[in-house]
N, C-alpha and C positions, 0 to 999 in steps of 0.2 A: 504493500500500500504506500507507492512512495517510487515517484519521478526516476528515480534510479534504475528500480527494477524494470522498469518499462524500456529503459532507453538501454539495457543490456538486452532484454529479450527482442522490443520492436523499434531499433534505434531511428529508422527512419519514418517511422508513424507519426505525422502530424499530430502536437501537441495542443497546440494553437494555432489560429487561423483569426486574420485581423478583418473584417468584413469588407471596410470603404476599401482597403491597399492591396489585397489578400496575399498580405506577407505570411508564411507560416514559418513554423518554429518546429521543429522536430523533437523527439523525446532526449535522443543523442543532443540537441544540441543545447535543449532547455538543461540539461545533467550538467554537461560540458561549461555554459556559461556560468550558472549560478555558483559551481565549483569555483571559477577563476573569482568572481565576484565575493564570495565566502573568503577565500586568502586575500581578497584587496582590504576587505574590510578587518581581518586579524593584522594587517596591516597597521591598518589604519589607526589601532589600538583598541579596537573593540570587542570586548571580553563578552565570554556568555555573560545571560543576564544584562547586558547592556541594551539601549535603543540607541534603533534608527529611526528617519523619518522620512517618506515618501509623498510628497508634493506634486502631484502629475497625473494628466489627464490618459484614458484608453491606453496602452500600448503594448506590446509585448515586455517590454523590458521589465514594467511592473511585475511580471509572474518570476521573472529571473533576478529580478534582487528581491520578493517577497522566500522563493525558492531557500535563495545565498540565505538569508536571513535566518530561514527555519531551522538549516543545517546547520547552522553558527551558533545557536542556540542562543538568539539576541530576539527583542522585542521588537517586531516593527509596526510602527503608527501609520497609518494610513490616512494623512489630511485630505481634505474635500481641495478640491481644483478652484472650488470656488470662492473661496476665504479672503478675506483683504489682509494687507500685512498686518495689524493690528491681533487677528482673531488667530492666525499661522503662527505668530510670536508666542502668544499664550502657547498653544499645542507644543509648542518646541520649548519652550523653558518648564512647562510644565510637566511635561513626558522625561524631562531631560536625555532629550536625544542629544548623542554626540558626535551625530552624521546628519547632515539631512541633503536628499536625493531627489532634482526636480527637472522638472522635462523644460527646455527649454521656450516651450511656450507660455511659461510662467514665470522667465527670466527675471521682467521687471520687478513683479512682488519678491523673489525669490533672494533676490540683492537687499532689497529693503530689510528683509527677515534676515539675511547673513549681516550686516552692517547692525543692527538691534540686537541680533543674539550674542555675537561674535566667537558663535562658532568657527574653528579653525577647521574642519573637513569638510568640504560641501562639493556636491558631484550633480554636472547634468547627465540626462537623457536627451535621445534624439534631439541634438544640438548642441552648441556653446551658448553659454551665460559669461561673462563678466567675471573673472575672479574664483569660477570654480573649474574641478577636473572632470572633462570628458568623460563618464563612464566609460565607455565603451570602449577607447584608445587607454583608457589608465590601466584598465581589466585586464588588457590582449595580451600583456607578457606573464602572469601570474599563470600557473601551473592550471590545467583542466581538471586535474586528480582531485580526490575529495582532500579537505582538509587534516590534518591529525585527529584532532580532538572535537570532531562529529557530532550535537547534540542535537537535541531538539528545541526549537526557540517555538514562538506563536506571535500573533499578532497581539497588538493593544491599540483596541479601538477607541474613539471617543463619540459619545453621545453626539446625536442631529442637534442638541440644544432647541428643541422646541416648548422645553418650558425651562429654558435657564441658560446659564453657562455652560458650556461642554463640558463632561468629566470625564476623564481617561479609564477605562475597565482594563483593569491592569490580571489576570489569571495569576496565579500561583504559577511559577515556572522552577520544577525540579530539575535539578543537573545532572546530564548523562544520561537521561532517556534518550533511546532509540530512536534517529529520526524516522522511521517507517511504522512507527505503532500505532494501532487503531486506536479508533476515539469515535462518540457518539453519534456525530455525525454522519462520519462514514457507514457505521452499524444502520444508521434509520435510513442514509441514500437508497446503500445496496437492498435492506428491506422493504421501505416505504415505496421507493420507485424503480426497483429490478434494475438500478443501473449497473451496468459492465465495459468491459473493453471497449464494445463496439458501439456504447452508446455514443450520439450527436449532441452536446450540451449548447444552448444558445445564450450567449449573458447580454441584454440587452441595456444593461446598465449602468453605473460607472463603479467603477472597483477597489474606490475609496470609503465604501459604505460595507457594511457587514457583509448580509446575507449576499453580494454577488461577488465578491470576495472569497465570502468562506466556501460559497457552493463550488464556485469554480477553482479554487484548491482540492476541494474534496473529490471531485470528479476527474480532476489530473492524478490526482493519486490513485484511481480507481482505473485507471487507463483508459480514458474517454478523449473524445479529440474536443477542443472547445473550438467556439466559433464566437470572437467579441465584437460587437458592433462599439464603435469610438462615440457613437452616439443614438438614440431610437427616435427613428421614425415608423411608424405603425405601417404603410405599404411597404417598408422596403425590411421590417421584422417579418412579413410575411413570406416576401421574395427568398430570405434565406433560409427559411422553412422548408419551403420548396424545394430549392437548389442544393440542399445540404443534407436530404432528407433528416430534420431537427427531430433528436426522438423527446430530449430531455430540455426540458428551460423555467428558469423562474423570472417571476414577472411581477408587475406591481397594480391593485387596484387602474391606474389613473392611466395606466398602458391600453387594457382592457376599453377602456370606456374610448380613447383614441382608435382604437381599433374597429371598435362597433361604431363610431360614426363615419368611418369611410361611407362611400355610397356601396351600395349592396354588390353593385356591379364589378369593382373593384374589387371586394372579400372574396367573390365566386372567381376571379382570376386565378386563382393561387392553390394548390394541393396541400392542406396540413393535416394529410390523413397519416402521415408520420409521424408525430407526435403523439407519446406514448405517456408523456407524464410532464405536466406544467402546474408548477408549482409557486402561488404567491401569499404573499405576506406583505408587513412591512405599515397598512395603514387598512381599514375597515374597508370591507367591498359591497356597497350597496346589491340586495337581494339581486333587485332585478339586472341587474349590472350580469353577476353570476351565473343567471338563468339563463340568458342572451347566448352566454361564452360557454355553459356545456351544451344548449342546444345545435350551436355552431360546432364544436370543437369534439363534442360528444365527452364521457363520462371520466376524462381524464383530468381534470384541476384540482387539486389537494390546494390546501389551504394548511398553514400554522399560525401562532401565535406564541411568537418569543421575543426574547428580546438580546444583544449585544451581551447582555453582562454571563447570558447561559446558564441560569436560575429557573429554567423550566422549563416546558416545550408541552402545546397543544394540537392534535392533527386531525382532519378529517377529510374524508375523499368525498371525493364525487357522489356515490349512492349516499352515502349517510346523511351529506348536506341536505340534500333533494326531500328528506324527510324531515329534517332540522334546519330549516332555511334561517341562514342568519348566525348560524354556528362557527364557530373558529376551531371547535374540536374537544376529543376530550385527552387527558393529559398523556405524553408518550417519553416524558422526561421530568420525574418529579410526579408530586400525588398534589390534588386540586383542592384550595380551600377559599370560600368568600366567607369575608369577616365584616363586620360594622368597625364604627372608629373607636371601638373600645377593645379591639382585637377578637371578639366573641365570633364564632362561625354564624349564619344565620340559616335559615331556613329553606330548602330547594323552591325556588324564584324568585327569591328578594335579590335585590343588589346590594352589592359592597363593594371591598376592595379585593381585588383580588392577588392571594398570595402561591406561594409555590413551597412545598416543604416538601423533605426529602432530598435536599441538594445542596448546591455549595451557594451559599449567599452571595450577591454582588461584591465587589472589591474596586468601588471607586477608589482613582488616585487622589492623595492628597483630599481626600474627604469624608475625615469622619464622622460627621453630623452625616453626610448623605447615607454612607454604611449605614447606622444607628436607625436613622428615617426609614431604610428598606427593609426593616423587621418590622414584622409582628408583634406589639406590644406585649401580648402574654404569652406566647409562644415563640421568642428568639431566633428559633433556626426554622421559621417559615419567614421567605422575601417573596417583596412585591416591587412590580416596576411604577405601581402607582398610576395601576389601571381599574376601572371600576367595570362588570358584571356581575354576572346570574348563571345558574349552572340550573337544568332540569333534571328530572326523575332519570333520564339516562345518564347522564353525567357528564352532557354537554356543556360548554362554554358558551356564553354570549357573550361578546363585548357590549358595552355603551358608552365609555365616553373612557377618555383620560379624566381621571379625579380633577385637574388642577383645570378644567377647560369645562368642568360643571357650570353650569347657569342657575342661579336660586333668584327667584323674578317672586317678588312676593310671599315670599318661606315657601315656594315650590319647586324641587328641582328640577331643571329642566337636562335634558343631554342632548345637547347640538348633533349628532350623529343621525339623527333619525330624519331633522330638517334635510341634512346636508342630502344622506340617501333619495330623497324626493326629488331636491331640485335637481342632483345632475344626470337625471333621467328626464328632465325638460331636454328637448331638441334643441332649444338656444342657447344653451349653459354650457360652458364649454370648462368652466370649475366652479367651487363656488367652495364656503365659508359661512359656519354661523359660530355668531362669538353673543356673550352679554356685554352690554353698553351700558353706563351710568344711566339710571329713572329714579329721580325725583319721590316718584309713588311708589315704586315696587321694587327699589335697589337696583336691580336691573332690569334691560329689558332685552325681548331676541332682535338680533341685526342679523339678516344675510348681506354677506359681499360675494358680488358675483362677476367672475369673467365671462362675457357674452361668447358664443363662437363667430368664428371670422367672418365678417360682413353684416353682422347684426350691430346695430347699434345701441346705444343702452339711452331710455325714455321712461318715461313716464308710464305708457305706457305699456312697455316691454316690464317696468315692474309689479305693476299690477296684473299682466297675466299671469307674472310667476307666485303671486302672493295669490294668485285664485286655485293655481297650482297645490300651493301647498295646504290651502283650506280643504281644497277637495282630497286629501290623502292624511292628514292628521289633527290630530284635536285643536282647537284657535292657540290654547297658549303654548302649546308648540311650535307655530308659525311664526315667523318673521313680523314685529313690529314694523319694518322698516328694511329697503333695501337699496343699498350702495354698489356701487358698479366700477370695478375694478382693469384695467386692458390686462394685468398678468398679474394672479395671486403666487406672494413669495414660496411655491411650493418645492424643495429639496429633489434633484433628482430624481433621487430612488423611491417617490413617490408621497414623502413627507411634509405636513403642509408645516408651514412656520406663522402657524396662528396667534403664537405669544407676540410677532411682528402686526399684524393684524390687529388684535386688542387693545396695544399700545397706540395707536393710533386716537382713540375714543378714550384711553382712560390716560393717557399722557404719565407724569412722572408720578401718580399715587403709588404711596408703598403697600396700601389693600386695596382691591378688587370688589370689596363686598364690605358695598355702601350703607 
């Protein structure tokens, strides 16, 4: 289970495959690179247990210093492409990387952050920067061979910050494990979706974010060839379905819903009767959203429910949804508990918070009020990521809302999820957003913000159809008071909206929300 053995048994078997360039990368040469990358970086002074930092958008190279990394038994952080210096300086003094690795199209930030941190190592990718060393030309004369002293390292991701500052999820990292030994996820690939050698992986998203990261490590380990698109566009996700016969891919909510509003004629183009297992996560999937994409796709979408820190893991397939519509699954990592705010379990279909016991608790860096906040009051070694649901007599999952993004309009609570569900099954809504707003009367009140799709424009009365909309599919005080019209809501690649940016708009610098 591990890049090496592939590349001694199928050295020329496409490892990766870049979609816009269609550069690939061999198993032989993914082993070969990351090798030489692994002695630049023992070079370079960096000790197991040490971090790196990776600043760069799509590319091959990402898989081969995430690779070097793993075998070095070092930490690598994986920044978002999109951070301004300001928010990448945090991640680097925080994580205390004592490398950081950026692709050349992110030169200008890239300087800014080397001149702020005053890190002495820093290396691009596909290109020169200013003051740092070419990977690529630094690598070439360092040895192919494995390193000596061979461990296993992981990643340390940090939170999307959509209700805060990013924190670093830093795993426990013991020294001198084996870098080829299994681990959960691989256990629930190979289970959950029959993946092997010959599976086709699609990652249509960016590889600074957990889950297409981790998936597509886990399936290079498994001997699967990947296929990464440097960026997703919904006809041309489909095109490479087609043309690559796609068996395996994960996806996110807001792909799906781009997907389904191509024009019909367009979807009927394309053959994605290869696909054998698509799997998403990452942000709530309105029902009828769901519905659309197995009756298109047929009974093949798995859904989870986890999160970065790896405190727990929810699944369901296809048949079981279709009975339990609205479900995220029931637990397949860790045993299920919804509590009230006094830590007590409640009842099967009350909501609460929902926790995970049986597992290894979060391990924010640098944060122990966070640690301490992600237990369980009376029960310590259950954690929560500080989501709120309901579980049924089967033992299903619901989501409804993130706790922190609750609406209470009159000492009632409301949870924006179930708006948002309705509107962006409107034809004109191309995203949308429901937050509480400061009222006078009732503490809060609901606001949808909406991005119209292209060529519609946003009126008066384009809002009151969607406010008729939403009367006609849930109770009045779930409906939008009010609705604001946004051209592009701040939503996170990997399909994360940044609603805390949203909020702040309307409730400006209060330090409480709950008026």
């Amino acid at each position: 289970m591990h890049p090496f053995h592939h590349a001694r048994t199928h050295p020329d078997k496409a490892a990766i495959i870049m979609s816009g360039t269609g550069e690939t990368i061999t198993f032989k040469q993914l082993d070969e690179r990351s090798n030489r990358i692994a002695h630049a970086l023992r070079a370079a002074g960096c000790a197991p247990g040490d971090t790196i930092a990776i600043f760069a958008e799509n590319s091959p190279r990402y898989f081969e210093i995430c690779w070097a990394a793993q075998r070095a038994g070092l930490y690598y952080v994986a920044v978002s492409s999109r951070l301004t210096t300001p928010e990448v300086t945090y991640i680097i003094e925080d994580s205390g990387a004592k490398l950081l690795i950026a692709s050349a199209s992110k030169g200008s930030t890239a300087k800014e952050v080397k001149a702020t941190t005053g890190l002495k190592d820093n290396w691009s990718i596909d290109g020169a920067i200013d003051g740092f060393a070419e990977m690529e030309r630094h690598v070439a004369s360092f040895p192919a061979t494995p390193i000596a002293d061979e461990m296993a390292g992981t990643d340390m991701l940090y939170s999307s910050g959509t209700t805060g500052r990013p924190k670093g999820i830093r795993p426990p990292l013991e020294r001198g494990l084996p870098i080829d030994g299994d681990n959960a996820l691989i256990q629930i690939a190979r289970g959950m979706s029959g993946a092997n050698a010959e599976s086709i992986y699609l990652s249509p998203a960016p590889l600074y974010h957990a889950a297409p990261l981790r998936w597509c490590m886990t399936f290079t380990r498994i001997g699967a060839t990947l296929v990464i698109m440097e960026k997703f566009e919904p006809e041309d996700y489909l095109r490479l379905v087609e043309t690559y016969k796609v068996t395996h891919s994960q996806l996110v909510p807001t792909m799906f819903v781009k997907m389904l509003k191509l024009p019909e004629d367009v979807r009927k183009q394309y053959d994605v009767s290869s696909i054998k297992f698509a799997i998403h996560a990452a942000a709530p999937c309105p029902v009828p959203v769901k519905e659309q994409m197995i009756a298109w796709w047929g009974p093949v979408i798995d859904e989870y429910y986890a999160g970065s820190e790896g405190n727990g893991m929810t699944w369901v397939k296809s048949p079981d949804w279709l009975t339990h519509k609205g479900t995220v699954g029931r637990p397949v990592l860790g045993e299920l508990h919804i509590c009230n705010e006094d830590g007590d379990e409640v009842a099967v279909g009350e909501e609460g918070q929902v926790y995970f016991g049986g597992t290894t608790p979060p391990n924010y860096h640098n944060a122990p009020e966070k640690n301490k906040a992600a237990l369980n009051p009376k029960h310590p070694d259950w954690s929560s990521l500080g989501d709120v649901g309901k579980m049924d007599a089967d033992g299903f999952l619901y989501l409804t809302d993130r706790k922190a993004f609750m609406i209470i309009s009159g000492g009632v609570n409301i949870y924006p999820q179930e708006c948002e569900n309705i509107l962006i099954t409107h034809p004109k809504v191309a995203d949308c957003a429901v937050i509480g707003v400061p009222d006078e009367d009732f503490g809060e009140a609901v606001k949808a913000v909406v991005q119209p799709m292209p060529g519609i424009a946003p009126s008066e009365e384009l809002a009151a159809e969607l406010m008729a909309h939403c009367l006609a599919n849930l109770s009045k005080i779930k409906c939008p008071k009010s609705i604001d019209f946004d051209p592009e809501l701040p939503r996170h690649p990997t399909g994360k909206l940044y609603k805390r940016l949203i909020r702040d708009r309307y409730w400006g610098n209060k330090d409480s929300r709950i008026v």
